[in-house]
N, C-alpha and C positions, 0 to 999 in steps of 0.2 A: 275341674275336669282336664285330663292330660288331653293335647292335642297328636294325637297320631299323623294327623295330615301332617304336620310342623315335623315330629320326630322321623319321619323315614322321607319326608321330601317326596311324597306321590301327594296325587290329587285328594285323597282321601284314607282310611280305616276301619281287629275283633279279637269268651273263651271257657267253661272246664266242665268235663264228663269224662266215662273212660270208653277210648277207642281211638282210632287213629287216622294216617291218612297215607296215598299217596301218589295216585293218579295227579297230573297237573294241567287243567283246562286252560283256555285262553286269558290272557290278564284281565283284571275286568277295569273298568274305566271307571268315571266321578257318581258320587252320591248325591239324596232330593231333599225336598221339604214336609210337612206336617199338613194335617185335616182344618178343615173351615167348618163347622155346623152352622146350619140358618139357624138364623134368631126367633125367640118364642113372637107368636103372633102380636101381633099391635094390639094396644084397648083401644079401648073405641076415639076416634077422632086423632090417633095419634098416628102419625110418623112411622112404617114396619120398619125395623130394625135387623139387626146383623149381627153375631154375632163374631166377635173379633177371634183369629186362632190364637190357641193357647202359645203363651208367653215361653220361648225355648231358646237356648240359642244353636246356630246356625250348625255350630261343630259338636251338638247331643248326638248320639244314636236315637235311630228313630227305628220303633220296633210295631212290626206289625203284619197283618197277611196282604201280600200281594195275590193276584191273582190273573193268571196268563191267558188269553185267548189270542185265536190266530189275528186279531185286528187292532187288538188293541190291551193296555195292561190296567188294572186299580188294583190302587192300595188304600186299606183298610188299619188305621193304627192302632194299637193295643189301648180297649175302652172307649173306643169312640164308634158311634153309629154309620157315620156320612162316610162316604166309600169317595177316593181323589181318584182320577186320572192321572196314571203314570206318564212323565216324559224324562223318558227312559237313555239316560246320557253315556250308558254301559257297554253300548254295541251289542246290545241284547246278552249281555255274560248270564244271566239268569235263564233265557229260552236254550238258550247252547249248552249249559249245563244238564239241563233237566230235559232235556231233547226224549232221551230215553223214557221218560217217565210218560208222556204224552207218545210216544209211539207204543207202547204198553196198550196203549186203550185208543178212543176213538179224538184224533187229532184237534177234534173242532171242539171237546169238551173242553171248561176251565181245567187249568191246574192251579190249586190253590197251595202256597208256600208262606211259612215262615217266615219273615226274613230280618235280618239287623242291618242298618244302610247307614250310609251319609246322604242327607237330601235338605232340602226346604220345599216348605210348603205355600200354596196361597190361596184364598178366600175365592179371587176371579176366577168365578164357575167356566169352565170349557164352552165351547160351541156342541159339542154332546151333551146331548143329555142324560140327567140322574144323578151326577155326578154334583159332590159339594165344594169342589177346589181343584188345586190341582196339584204334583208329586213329583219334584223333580228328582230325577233318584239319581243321585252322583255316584254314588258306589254302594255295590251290595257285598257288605261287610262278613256274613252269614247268612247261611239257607237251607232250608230241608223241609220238604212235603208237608203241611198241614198236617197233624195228628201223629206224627212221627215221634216229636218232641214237644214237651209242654208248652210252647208257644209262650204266648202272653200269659198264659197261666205260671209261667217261671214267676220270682220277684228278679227283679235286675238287682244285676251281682256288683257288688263292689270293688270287685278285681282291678287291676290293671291291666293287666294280659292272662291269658289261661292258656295254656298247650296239651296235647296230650296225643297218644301212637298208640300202635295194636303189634303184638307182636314182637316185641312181649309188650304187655299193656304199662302204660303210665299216664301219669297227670302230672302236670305242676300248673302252681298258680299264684302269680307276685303280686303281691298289695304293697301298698305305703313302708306297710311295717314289717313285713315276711318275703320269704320265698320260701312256697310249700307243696314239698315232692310226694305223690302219693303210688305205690303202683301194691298189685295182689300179696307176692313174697316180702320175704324181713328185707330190710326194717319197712315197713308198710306206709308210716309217715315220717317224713321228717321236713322240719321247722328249723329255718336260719335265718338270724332276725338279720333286718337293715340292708339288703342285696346292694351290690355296685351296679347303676348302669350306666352304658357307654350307647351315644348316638353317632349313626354314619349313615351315609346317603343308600337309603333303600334298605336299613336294617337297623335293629335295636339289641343291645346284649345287657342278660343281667349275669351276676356273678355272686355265688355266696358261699361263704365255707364256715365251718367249726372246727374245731377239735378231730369228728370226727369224718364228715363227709366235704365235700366241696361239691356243689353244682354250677355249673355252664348252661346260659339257656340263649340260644339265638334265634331272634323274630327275621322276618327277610318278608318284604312285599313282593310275595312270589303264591298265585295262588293254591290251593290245596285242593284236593277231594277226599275224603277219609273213604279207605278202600272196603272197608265193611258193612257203613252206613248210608254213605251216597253223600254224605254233609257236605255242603260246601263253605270254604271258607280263601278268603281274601289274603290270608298268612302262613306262611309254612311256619315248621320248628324245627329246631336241631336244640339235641341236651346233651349233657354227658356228665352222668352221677359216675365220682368217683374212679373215671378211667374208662366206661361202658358207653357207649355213645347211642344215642336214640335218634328218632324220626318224627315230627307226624304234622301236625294242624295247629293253626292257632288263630284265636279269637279275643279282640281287646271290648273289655268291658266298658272303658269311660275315659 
């Protein structure tokens, strides 16, 4: 697993669909940890038990629904039951984001989001109750409304980083062994094996060319809002196929 936090020297780290981005909220701050489920009941005469959290490590994306209220936040991780107690080390970048969406309707209702973090988790149930652990949410990586976007119903992607803008629309998306440019008009894909990257403080560049195109793709921990969608995201982009230069959002996968 690439370490993001390591490649851009911020406390933490996100990518691909088509649309884009461009509003820019306040930075958001560090990411949390994973869910605890209590342990199946004791047989008889024995000892109740605990069950341990799932084995991760520290610097995984942690993928799952948060959910906002005016007093307090949980997170719910993708396939688990037991709902944590956020401690939320962002400066609230999630409520100030999505401000909007809770002034829409009635303030005191949940908002339930999406979202991709950097966090850890721990078993030691809160002083509230209901709750199975607790979510230390270092950085929120990605985010958008419950039911917007396939949520936990996505499969996690094996990307590296994914970008992508509106206006005119494009995607790209770098893995180990490609950089792959997608947008509506010709040439509609193209594939350039083996990308160049280059690491510098607060940014990541990949670089690939052929024969017949050459792409430029630069990540920047600078945050995003994709201006069509509302998506938030932890990463800007900047591209430029071939001389054309782009805009928009970006999201690392792993």
């Amino acid at each position: 697993m690439r370490d993001w936090r390591g490649m851009l020297l911020s406390p933490c780290a996100v990518l691909l669909t088509m649309t884009g981005c461009s509003k820019e909220p306040q930075p958001a701050a560090p990411p949390g940890p994973e869910a605890t489920l209590p342990g199946a009941p004791a047989t008889s005469g024995a000892a109740p038990t605990v069950a341990e959290p799932p084995t991760e490590s520290a610097l995984a994306i942690k993928r799952g629904i948060v959910t906002l209220l005016p007093g307090h936040s949980s997170f719910l991780p993708c396939g688990e039951q037991g709902e944590l107690l956020v401690i939320d080390q962002t400066d609230g970048v999630l409520a100030r984001t999505f401000a909007s969406e809770r002034a829409g309707g009635d303030g005191d209702q949940p908002l339930k989001l999406y979202i991709e973090a950097y966090g850890e988790r721990s078993a030691d149930r809160p002083p509230e109750g209901g709750f199975a652990g607790t979510f230390i949410l270092e950085e929120a990586l990605y985010a958008a409304p419950d039911g917007q976007t396939q949520g936990c119903d996505a499969p996690v992607q094996d990307y590296i980083v994914a970008a992508r803008g509106n206006e005119p629309f494009w995607a790209v998306e770098v893995t180990d062994a490609a950089l792959l440019w997608r947008q509506p008009e010709e040439p509609k894909e193209i594939s350039i094996a083996a990308p160049q990257t280059q690491n510098a403080e607060g940014e990541v560049s990949y670089t690939a060319a052929n024969e017949d195109h050459k792409i430029d793709l630069l990540i920047e921990a600078r945050p995003c809002i994709d201006d069509m969608s509302g998506e938030y995201f932890a990463y800007s982009a900047r591209a430029t196929l071939d001389g054309n230069h782009y805009s928009g959002c970006a999201r690392v996968g792993r």
